[in-house]
N, C-alpha and C positions, 0 to 999 in steps of 0.2 A: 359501378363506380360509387362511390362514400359520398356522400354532401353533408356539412357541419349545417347544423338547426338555421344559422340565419341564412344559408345558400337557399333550402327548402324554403323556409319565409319567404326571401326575394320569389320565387319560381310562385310562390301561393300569391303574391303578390302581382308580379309578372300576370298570370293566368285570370285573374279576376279582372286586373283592367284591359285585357284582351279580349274576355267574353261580353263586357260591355261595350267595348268597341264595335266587336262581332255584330250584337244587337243591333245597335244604333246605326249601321251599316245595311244592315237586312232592311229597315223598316222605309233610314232612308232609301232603298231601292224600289220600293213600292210605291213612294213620292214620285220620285223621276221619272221624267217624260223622253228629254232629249238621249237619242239611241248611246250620244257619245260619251254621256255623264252616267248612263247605264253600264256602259262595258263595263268604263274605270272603277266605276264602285263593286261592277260582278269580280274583277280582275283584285280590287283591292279582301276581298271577303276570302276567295279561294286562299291568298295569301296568310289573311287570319285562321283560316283553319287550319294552314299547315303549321302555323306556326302554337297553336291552339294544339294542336296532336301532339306535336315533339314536348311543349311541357307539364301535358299529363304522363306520358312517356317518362320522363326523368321525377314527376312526384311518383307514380307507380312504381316504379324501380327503390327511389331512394323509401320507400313505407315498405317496401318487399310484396308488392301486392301484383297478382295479375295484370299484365298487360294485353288489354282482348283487343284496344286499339293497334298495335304493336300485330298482332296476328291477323287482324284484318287488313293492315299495311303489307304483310308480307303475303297473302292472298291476293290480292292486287296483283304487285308486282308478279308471281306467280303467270295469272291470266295474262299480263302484258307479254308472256315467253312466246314468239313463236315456234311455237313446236311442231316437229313434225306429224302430219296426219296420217300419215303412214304407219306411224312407227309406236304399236303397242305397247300402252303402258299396264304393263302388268304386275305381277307379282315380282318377278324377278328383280322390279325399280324398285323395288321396299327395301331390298338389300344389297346394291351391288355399287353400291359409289366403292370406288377401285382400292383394292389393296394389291400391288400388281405383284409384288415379293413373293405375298402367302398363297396367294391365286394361282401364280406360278408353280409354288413348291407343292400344291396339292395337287395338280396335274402332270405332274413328273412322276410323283407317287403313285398315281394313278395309271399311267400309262407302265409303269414298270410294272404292279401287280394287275394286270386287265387280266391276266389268266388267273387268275386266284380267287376263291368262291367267296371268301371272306377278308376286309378290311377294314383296319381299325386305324381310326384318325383322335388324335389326341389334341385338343384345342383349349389355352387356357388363357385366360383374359382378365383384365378387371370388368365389372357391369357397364362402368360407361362405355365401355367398348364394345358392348351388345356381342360376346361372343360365341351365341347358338345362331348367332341370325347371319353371322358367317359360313356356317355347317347346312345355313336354312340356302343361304345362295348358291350353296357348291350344288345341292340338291336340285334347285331347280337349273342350273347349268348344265348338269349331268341328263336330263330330260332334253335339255335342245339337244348341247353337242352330243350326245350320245344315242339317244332313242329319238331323234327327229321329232320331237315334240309327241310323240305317243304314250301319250300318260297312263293307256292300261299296262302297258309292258312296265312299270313302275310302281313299285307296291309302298304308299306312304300311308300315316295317319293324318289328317285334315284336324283343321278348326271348323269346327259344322257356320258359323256366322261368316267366317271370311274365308274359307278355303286356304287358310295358310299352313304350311306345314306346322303338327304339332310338336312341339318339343317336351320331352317325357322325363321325368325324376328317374334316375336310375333307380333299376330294383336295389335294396337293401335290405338284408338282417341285422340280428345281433351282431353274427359271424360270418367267417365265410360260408360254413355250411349251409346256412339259412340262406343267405345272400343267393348262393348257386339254386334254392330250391325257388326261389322267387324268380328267378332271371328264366325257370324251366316255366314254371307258371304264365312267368309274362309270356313267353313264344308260342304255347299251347291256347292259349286264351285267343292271343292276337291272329292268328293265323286261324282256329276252331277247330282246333283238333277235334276229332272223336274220340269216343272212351277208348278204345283200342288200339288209338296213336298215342305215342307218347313223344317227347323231344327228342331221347336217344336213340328211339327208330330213326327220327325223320335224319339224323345226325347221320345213322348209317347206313340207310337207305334210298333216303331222300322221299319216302311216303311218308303224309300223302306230298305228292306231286302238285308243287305251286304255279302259277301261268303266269310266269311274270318273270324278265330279263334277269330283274333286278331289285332291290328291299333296300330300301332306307331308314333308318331310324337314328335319330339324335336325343340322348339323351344329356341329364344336366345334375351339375351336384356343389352347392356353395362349397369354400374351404371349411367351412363353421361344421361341417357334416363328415369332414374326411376321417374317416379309423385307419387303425393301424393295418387292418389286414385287408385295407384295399386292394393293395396290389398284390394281393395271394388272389383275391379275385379273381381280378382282372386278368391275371396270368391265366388262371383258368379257363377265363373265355376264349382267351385266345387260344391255348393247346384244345380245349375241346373241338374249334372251328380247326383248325390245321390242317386237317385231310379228310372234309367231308365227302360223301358220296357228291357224283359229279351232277345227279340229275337234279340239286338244288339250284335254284337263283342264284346271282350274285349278292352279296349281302355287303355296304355298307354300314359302319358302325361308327356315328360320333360320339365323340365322349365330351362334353364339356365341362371343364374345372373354372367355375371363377374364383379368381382371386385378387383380392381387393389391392388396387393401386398399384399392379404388378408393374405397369408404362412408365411407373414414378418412378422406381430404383426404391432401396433402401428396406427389402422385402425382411419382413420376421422371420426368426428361426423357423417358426413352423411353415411357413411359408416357403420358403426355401427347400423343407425337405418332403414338400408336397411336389414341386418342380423336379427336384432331385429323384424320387423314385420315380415319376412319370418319363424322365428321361433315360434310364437305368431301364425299365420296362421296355420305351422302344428301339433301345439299341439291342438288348438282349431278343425281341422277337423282330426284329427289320420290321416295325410297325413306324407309323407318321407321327410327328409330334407337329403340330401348328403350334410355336408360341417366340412372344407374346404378340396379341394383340395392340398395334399403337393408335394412336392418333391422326385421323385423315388429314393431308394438307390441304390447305385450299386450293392449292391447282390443280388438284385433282379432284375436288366437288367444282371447280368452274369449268372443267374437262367432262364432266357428267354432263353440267348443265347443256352445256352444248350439245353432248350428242344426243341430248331430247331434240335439237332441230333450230337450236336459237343460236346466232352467225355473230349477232349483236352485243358485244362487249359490256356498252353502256345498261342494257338490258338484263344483264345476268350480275353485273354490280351492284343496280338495284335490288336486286334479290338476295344478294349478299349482305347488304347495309341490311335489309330490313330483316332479317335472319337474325345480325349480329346484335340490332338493338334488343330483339325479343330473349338474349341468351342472358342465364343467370350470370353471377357477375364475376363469377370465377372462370367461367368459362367464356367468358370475353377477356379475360386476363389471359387464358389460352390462345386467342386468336390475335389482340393485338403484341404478344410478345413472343409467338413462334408459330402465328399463321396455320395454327391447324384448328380443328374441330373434334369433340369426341363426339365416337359414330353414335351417340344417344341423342344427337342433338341433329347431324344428318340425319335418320332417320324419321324423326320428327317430320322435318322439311319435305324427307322422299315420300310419307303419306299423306301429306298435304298439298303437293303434286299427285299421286296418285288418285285421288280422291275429286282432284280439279279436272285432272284431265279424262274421268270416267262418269261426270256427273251427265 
């Protein structure tokens, strides 16, 4: 929210004769004898701080500056969750406040190609809408519902600090040629080949023989990076995968495209025909497209909250307000005029719970 110079003044004003109060309040308590003129001055002080919070709160915001009080309020409220003890907060809560559409339509795709060695999942997003960390949750989904939580039977790349899946810049050349000889590299490398393997053995062969169900990898490419001959690529990868030998893994393939402000409408040409051939590609190969990525509603981040374990309304509102004061100011313009959130700012939240409830 905007404040005109003298709103600010009041709030600078406001704020000074409140921390003098504050004081004069504290010292008087250390005066006081009788227990009942102690409450009322304990009861009267808690009151000054909160109101002490909220208008550092609105100078921090109106100066554009950190709000660490604002993050400490919504850590609080956090710890006030009860949550269940039961119920592991693991990786999977960094990503999984509900997209029920897209979550849907990639287990449909899923379940139609479960015979097939190789699939390719097409995901395009703007960045606020964090869209590898969509392809990061299908991943860890894929480990429960699928491999009963057996993580060697799943072949991924890690983050060595947090164990989170990595997500990889697509290989790229100039061209395609180069492109394909990069893409043979990365899979020789990643897997160790020997000098005597190459990728188009393992392609028709399936040597060497990998011990694993199943291969994950998500990789990512802004639109600012897209060529022309993307999608003679990508075509390739996919015909190359089409009828591998059967003794390979299953392979997993995300592709992420961001693309900026795609949730908005109103996309640029090139934008557009970045969509268009992505779309064109997976009707042409019966491959998945995810897109676009929107905006979480808040009933459905207050449907999360709860299935952490908390029953309590009034408890998960708290955590809502104090969420909402800490958001920049565009993005509170998102929540108070269509009640959603961009998943950059849940996510925020989901590691901040994460973090709480692992300490």
């Amino acid at each position: 929210m905007r404040y005109s110079p003298e709103e600010i003044e009041g709030f600078e004003g406001q704020l000074d004769l409140l921390v003098r109060k504050l004081n004069f309040m504290k010292s008087e308590l250390g005066r006081t004898i009788d227990p009942n003129a102690k409450f009322a001055i304990t009861e009267e002080i808690a009151q000054l701080e909160g109101q002490i919070s909220d208008l550092k709160g609105k100078l921090s915001a109106a100066h554009g500056l950190p709000v660490a009080n604002q993050k400490e309020r919504l850590a609080e409220a956090i710890r006030q969750l009860n949550m269940d003890e039961e119920e592991e907060i693991g990786l999977l809560h960094l990503v999984n406040c509900d997209r029920h559409q897209m979550v849907d339509k990639f287990w449909n795709a899923f379940d139609e190609k479960e015979e097939e060695h190789f699939q390719f999942y097409f995901i395009t997003g703007c960045p606020t809408q964090m869209p590898p960390s969509f392809a990061e949750r299908m991943v860890y989904e894929l480990l429960v519902e699928e491999l009963d939580g057996e993580s060697d039977a799943l072949h991924i790349l890690t983050q060595e600090d947090s164990g989170r899946l990595r997500i990889q810049d697509l290989p790229l050349g100039r061209n395609t040629r180069k492109s394909q000889q990069r893409f043979k590299a990365y899979v020789q490398e990643r897997f160790r080949f020997a000098d005597t393997q190459s990728f188009d053995t393992f392609i028709e062969t399936g040597v060497p023989n990998l011990p694993y169900d199943y291969v994950a990898v998500v990789f990512e490419l802004h639109e600012r990076k897209w060529s022309s001959f993307l999608p003679e690529y990508l075509e390739w990868m996919i015909e190359t995968f089409k009828n591998p030998n059967k003794q390979v893994p299953k392979f997993l393939f995300f592709f992420v495209f961001y693309v900026d402000g795609q949730h908005l409408g109103g996309l640029k040409s090139e934008q557009k025909s970045i969509l268009t051939a992505l779309s064109e590609l997976t009707v042409r190969h019966e491959t998945t497209l995810l897109t676009p990525l929107l905006p979480v509603e808040d009933g459905d981040l207050r449907a999360w909250l709860m299935d952490l374990g908390e029953r309590n309304p009034n408890q998960v509102q708290s955590v809502i307000d104090a969420m909402v004061a800490g958001l920049r100011e565009e993005d509170q313009l998102l929540f108070r005029d269509k009640q959603q959130f961009n998943m950059k700012d849940i996510e925020e939240l989901q590691a901040l719970i994460h973090n709480i409830a692992n300490e």
